[in-house]
C-alpha positions in Angstrom: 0.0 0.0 0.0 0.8 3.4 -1.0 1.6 5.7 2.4 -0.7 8.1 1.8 0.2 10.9 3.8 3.7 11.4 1.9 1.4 11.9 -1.7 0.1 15.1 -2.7 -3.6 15.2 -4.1 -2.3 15.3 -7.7 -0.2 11.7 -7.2 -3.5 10.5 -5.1 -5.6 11.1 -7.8 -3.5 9.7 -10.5 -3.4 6.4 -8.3 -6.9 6.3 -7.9 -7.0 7.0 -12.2 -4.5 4.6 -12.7 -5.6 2.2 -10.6 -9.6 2.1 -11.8 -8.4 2.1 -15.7 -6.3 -1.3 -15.1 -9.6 -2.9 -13.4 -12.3 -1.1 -16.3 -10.3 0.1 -18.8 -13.2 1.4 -20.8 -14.4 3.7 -17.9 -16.4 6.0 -18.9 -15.3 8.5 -16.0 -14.0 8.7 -12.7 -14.7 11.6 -10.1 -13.8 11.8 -6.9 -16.0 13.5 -4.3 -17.2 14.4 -0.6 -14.6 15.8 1.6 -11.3 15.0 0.0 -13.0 16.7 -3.3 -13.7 19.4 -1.0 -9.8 19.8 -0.1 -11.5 19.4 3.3 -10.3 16.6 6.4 -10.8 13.4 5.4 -10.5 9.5 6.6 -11.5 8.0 3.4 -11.9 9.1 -0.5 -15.4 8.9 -2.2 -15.0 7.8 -5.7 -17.9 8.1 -8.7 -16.8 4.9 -11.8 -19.3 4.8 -14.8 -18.8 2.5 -17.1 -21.0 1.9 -19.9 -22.9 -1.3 -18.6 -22.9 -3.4 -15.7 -24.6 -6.8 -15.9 -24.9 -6.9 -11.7 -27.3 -4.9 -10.2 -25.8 -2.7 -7.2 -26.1 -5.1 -4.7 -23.9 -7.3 -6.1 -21.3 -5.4 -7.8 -18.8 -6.0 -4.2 -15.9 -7.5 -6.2 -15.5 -4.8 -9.2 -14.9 -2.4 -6.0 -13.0 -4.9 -3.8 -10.7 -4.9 -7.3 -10.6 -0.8 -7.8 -9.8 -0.9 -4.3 -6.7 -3.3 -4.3 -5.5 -1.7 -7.8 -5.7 1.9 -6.0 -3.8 0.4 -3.2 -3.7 3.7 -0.8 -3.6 3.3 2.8 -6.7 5.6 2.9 -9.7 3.4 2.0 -11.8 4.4 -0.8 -15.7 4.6 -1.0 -16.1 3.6 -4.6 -19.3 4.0 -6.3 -19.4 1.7 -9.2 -22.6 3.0 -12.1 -23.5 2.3 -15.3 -23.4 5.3 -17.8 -27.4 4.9 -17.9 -27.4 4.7 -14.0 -25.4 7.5 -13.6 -27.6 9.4 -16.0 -30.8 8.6 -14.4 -29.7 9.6 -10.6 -28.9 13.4 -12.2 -31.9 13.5 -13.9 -33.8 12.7 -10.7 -32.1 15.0 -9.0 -31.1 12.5 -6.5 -29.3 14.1 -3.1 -26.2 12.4 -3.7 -25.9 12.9 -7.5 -26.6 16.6 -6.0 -23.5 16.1 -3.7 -21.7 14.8 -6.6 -22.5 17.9 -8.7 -21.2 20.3 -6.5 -18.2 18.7 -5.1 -17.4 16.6 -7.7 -14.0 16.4 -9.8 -13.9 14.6 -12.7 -10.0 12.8 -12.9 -11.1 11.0 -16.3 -13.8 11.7 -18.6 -15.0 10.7 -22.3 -17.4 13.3 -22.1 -20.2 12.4 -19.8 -19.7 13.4 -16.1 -18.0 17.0 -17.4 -21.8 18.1 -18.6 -23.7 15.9 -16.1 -22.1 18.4 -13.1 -22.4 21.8 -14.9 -26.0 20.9 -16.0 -26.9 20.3 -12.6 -24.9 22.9 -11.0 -26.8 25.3 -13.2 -30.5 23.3 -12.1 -29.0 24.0 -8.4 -28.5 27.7 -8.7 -31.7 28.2 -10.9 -33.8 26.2 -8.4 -32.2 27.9 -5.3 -31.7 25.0 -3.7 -29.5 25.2 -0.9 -26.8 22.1 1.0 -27.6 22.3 4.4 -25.4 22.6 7.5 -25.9 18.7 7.4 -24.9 18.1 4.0 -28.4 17.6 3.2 -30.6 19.3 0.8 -33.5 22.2 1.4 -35.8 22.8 -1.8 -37.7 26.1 -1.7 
């Protein structure tokens, strides 16, 4: 395992690239969110994977992430978040909390052109909507 405290957020994040292409490498993107996307504290790194399909449904996509994870190899452990490119379109369509989260903290470390435009889409929804984060991280909708 990588020590992560000697690696700058650049080298993490080219790990984290790196390590997710060898497992799927026809990702469509890979973002990384939550706090470390924040450049806030953080105890583990939240990681957004679309690929175009997945044959498991969520519940039983465990060993894809087990793999990312042991490709990664950092000493922090990664939340990965394994979707389908039509999952992933879906949850921003909805407006879903997290895919909210995702939107404004988001940063793409790969893209073919579908996570780039998902986020600024719904960043602009956000503003337009006034819908504010809470002090919670949740979500208030006028």
């Amino acid at each position: 395992m990588t020590e992560i405290t000697r690696l700058t957020r650049t080298q993490i994040e080219a790990a984290i690239r790196a390590g997710v292409l060898r497992v799927f490498p026809r990702a469509t993107s890979i973002a990384v969110f939550g706090s470390f996307a924040r450049r806030g504290a953080y105890h583990d790194i939240d990681v957004l994977v679309i690929v175009p399909r997945l044959a498991q449904p969520p519940a039983q996509r465990a060993q894809h992430i087990l793999a990312i994870s042991g490709e990664v190899a950092l000493a922090c452990p990664l939340d990965v978040l394994l979707i389908s490119e039509q999952e992933c379109r879906d949850n921003f369509a909805a407006h879903v909390p997290l895919f909210l989260s995702i939107a404004c903290d988001g940063r793409a470390l790969y893209d073919t052109g579908l996570i780039r435009p998902l986020i600024a889409r719904t960043r602009r929804y956000i503003r337009a909507q006034r819908i504010q984060r809470t002090d919670r991280g949740g979500w208030q909708f006028p």
